[in-house]
C-alpha positions in Angstrom: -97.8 206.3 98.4 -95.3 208.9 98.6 -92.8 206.7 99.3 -93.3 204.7 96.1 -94.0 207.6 94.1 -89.9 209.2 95.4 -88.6 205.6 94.4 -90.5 205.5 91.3 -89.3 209.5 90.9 -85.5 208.4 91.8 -85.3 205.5 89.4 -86.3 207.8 86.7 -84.0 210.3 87.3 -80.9 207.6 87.7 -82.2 205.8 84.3 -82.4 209.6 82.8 -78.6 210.4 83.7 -77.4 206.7 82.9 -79.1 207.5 79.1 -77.7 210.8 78.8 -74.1 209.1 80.0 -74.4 206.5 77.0 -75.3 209.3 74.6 -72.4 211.5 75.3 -70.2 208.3 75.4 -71.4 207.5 72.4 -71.2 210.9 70.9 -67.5 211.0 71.9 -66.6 207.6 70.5 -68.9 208.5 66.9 -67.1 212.2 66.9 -63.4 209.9 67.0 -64.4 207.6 64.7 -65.6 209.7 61.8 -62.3 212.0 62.7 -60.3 208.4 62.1 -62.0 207.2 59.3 -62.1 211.2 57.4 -58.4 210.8 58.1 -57.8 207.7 56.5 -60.2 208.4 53.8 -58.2 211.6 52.9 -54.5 209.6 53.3 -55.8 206.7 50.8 -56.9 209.6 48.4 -53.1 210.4 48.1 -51.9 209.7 44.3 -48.1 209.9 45.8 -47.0 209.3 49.0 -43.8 208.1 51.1 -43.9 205.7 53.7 -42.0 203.6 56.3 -43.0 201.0 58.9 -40.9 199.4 61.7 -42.1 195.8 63.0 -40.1 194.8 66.5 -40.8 191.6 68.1 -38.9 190.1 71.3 -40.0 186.5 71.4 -40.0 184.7 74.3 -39.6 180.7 73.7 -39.8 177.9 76.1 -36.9 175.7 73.9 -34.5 178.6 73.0 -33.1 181.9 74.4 -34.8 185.4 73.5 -34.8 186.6 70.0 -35.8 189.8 68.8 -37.0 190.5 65.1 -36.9 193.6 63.7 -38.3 194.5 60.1 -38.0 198.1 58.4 -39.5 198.8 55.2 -39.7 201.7 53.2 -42.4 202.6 50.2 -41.9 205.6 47.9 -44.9 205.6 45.2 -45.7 208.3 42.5 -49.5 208.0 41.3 -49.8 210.9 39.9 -49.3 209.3 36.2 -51.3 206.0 36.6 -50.1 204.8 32.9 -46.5 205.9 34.0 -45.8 205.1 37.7 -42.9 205.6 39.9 -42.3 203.3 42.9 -39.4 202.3 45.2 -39.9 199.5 48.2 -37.1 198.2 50.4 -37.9 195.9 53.2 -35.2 195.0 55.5 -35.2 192.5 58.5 -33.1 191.8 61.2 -32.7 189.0 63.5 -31.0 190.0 67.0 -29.4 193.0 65.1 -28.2 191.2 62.2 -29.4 191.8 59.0 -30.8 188.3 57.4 -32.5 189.9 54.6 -32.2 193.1 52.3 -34.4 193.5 49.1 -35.0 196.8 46.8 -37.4 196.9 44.4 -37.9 199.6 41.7 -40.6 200.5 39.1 -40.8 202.5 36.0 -41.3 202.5 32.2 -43.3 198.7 32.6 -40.3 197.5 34.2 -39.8 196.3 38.0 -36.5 196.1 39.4 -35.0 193.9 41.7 -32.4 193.6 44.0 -32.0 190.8 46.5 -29.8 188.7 48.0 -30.0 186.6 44.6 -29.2 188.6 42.4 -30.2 191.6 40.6 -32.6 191.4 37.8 -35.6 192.9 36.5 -39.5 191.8 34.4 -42.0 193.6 32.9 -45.0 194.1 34.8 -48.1 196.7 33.6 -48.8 199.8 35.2 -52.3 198.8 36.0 -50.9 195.9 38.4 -48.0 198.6 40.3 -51.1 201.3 40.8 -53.2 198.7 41.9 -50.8 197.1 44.8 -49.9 200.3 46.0 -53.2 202.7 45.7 -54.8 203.6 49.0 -51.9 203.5 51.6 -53.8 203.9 54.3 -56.3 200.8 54.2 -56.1 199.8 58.0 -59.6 199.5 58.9 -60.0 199.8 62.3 -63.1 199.0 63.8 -65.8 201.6 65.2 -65.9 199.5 68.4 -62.3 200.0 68.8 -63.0 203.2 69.6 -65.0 203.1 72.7 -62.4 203.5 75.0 -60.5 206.3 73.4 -59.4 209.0 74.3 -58.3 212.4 72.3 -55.2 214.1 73.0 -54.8 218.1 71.2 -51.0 218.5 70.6 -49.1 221.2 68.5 -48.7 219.4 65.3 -52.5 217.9 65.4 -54.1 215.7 67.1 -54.0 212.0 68.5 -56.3 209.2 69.8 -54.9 206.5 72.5 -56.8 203.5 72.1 -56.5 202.3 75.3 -55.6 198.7 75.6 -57.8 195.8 77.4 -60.5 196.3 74.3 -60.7 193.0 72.6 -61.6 194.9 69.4 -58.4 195.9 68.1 -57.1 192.1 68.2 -58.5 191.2 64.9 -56.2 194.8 63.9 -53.5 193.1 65.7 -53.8 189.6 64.6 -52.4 191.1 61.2 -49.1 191.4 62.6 -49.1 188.6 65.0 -49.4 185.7 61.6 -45.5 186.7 61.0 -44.7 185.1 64.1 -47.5 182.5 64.6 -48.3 180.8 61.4 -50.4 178.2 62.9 -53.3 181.0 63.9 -53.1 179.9 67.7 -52.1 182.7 69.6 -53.8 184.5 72.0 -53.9 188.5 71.7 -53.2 191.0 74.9 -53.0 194.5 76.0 -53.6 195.7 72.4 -52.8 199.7 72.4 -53.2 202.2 69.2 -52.1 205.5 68.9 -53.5 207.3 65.7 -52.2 210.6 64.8 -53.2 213.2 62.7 -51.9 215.8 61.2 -52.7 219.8 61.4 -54.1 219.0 57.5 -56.2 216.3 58.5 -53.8 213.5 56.8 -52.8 210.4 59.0 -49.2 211.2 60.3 -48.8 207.7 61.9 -50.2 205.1 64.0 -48.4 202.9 66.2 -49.6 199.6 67.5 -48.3 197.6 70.8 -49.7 194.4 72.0 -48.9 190.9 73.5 -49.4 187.7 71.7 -48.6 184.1 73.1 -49.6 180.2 73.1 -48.4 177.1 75.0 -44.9 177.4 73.6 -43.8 181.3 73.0 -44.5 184.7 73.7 -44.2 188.0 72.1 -44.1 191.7 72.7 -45.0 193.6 69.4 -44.5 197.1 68.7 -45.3 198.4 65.1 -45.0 201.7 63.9 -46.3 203.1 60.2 -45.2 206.6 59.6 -46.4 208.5 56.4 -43.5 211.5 55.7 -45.3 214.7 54.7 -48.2 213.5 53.3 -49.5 215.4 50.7 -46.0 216.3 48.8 -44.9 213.8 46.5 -41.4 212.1 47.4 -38.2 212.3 45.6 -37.7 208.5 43.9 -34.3 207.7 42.9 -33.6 204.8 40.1 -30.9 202.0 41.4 -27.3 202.8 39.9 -26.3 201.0 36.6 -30.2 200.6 36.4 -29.5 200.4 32.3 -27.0 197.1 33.3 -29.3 195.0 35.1 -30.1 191.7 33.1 -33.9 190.3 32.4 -35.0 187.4 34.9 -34.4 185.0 31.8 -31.0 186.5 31.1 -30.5 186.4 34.5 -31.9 182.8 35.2 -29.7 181.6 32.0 -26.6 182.7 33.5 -27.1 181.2 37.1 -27.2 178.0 34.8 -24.3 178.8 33.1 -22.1 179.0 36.1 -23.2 176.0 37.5 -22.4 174.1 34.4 -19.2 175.5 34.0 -16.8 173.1 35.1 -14.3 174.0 37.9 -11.1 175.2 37.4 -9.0 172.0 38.8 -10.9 169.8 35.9 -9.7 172.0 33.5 -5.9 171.2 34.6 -3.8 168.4 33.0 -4.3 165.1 34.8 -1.1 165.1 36.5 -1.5 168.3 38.3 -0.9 168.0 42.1 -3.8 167.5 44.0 -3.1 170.3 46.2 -3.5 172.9 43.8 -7.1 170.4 42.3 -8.0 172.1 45.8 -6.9 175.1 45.7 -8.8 175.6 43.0 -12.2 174.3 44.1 -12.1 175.9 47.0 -11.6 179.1 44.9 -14.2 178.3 42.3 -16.7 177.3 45.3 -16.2 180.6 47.1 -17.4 182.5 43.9 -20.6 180.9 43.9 -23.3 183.4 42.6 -25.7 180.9 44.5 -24.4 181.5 48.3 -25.8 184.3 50.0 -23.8 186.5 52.2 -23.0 184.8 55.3 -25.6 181.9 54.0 -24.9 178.2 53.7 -25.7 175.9 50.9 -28.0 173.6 54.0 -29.5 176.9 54.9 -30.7 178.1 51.5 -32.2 174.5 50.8 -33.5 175.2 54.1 -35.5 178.5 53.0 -36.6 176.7 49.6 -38.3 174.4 51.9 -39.7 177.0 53.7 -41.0 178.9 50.7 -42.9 175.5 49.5 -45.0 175.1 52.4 -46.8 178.1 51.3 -48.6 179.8 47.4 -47.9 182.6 46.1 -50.6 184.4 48.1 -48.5 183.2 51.6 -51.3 180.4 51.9 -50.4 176.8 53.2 -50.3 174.2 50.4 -52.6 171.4 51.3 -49.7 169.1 52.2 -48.2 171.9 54.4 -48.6 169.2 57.5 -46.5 166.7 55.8 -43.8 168.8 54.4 -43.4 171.0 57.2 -42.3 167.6 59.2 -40.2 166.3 56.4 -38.1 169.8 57.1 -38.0 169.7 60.6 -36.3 166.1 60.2 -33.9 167.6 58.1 -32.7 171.0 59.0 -34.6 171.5 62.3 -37.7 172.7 64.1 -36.1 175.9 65.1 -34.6 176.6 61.5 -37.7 176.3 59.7 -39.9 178.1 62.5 -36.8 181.1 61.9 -37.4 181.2 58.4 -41.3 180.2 58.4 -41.0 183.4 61.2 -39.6 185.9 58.2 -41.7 184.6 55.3 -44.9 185.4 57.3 -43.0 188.7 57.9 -42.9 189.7 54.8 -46.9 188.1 53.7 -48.0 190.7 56.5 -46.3 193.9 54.5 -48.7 192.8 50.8 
């Protein structure tokens, strides 16, 4: 009878311990949460706020070489005024160190201004819709789970939380970031790691994200990085140059037109001219096409238009998307359009 009774004594004590193990666990990973979610709570109350976010990706492809993808953007938004917001946006992204696309985008007065490898232009657009895209900076959601295996780490300026990685639940966190490289929603998410850090004020300083994604046919190391500069002071916003001499989108439109219609120089020349100079002066007219993009071919830009119209205006496959995105593989190439389907999905990851 003793002998039961110290099993039945031990048993009791181990489930005691195990219980009181969970509960501090779980105190832990509900004191990290709350100090998470109290810091993006008080980042999203911001009415003006600056920040930046760097995307690298090294993907790893079993029909081409390495590539690495880098995109920078920038946001610079002032609140403060909701019926008279001020915002500047640049987004910038690089293909094995080149730059394959630059755009800068600026609003004030009902007016957002563009600049992009097109052209330069601007439309009106209300207030409402500006403070509505770029309210609450800080939306990232991560989930309470996530935070089971985290760990908190004091440091001078505040204080960070290492998500460690091997917890499934940051993927869906991750999976964010992995659609700008795999569109088709078949990849596989690995060795996900967050770092969150917080400021001596309470405000999110930044968060950086690492992780593996991969399917049958590529791989890719991501490392993302969002960094909000001095939250709580609101940034300095500088309006483009000549901001008074850039045209309306109509204006703008109408004289793309124009050029296009305008006939080239060597038609313009008597019909005995020497056909050597006829050249000369196409060539001349062709290299002054406002259409080309710096260091962009007329094939490639068709190329991108194709891209574009496999997907809506909210980055959505059209319902043909299967067909279509065949039709311009035939044409231009499987590993054009996956490039450009690549930067499109890029960009749909920032809105």
């Amino acid at each position: 009878m003793k002998k039961i009774f110290a099993v039945f004594l031990t048993l009791t004590m181990l489930t005691s311990l195990c219980c009181c193990g969970q509960k501090e666990q779980g105190s832990a990973q509900e004191d990290l949460y709350k100090m998470y979610t109290a810091a993006e709570e008080k980042t999203n109350s911001l009415s003006s706020y600056y920040a930046k976010m760097t995307q690298s990706a090294i993907i790893n492809s079993t029909d081409d070489s390495p590539s690495e993808f880098t995109m920078e953007s920038v946001r610079q938004a002032n609140l403060e005024d909701e019926t008279d917001p001020e915002v500047f946006y640049r987004i910038k992204i690089y293909r094995d160190g080149d730059i394959i696309q630059d755009n800068k985008t600026y609003y004030k007065d009902n007016k957002t201004y563009s600049d992009t490898q097109d052209g330069m232009y601007y439309v009106s657009q209300s207030a409402q819709e500006i403070v509505s895209s770029y309210k609450a900076p800080a939306s990232f959601s991560v989930v309470k789970e996530a935070f089971a295996k985290a760990e908190l780490i004091t440091v001078d300026s505040g204080k960070s939380i290492y998500i460690k990685p091997g917890d499934s639940s940051l993927d869906s966190f991750a999976e964010l970031f992995a659609s700008a490289v795999f569109y088709d929603n078949d990849e596989t998410i690995a060795d996900t790691a967050l770092t969150i850090d917080i400021n001596e004020d309470g405000y999110l300083s930044s968060l950086v994200l690492k992780f593996t994604a991969y399917n049958d046919s590529l791989s890719c190391d991501n490392a993302i990085t969002i960094e909000f500069v001095n939250p709580g002071a609101a940034p300095e916003i500088t309006p483009p140059e000549n901001i008074e001499k850039y045209p309306s989108l109509d204006e703008y439109e109408a004289s793309l037109s124009e050029e296009t219609d305008k006939p080239t120089k060597d038609t313009a020349n008597n019909s005995d001219a020497h056909t050597d100079t006829q050249t000369d002066n196409t060539e001349a007219f062709s290299s002054s096409d406002t259409s080309e993009w710096d260091g962009i071919t007329d094939e490639e830009g068709e190329a991108v238009d194709a891209a574009f119209a496999l997907f809506d205006e909210d980055y959505n496959k059209v319902a043909n998307f299967d067909e279509l995105y065949k039709e311009a593989c035939e044409k231009y190439g499987k590993d054009t359009m996956d490039s450009i389907i690549e930067v499109i999905m890029a960009l749909s990851s920032l809105n």
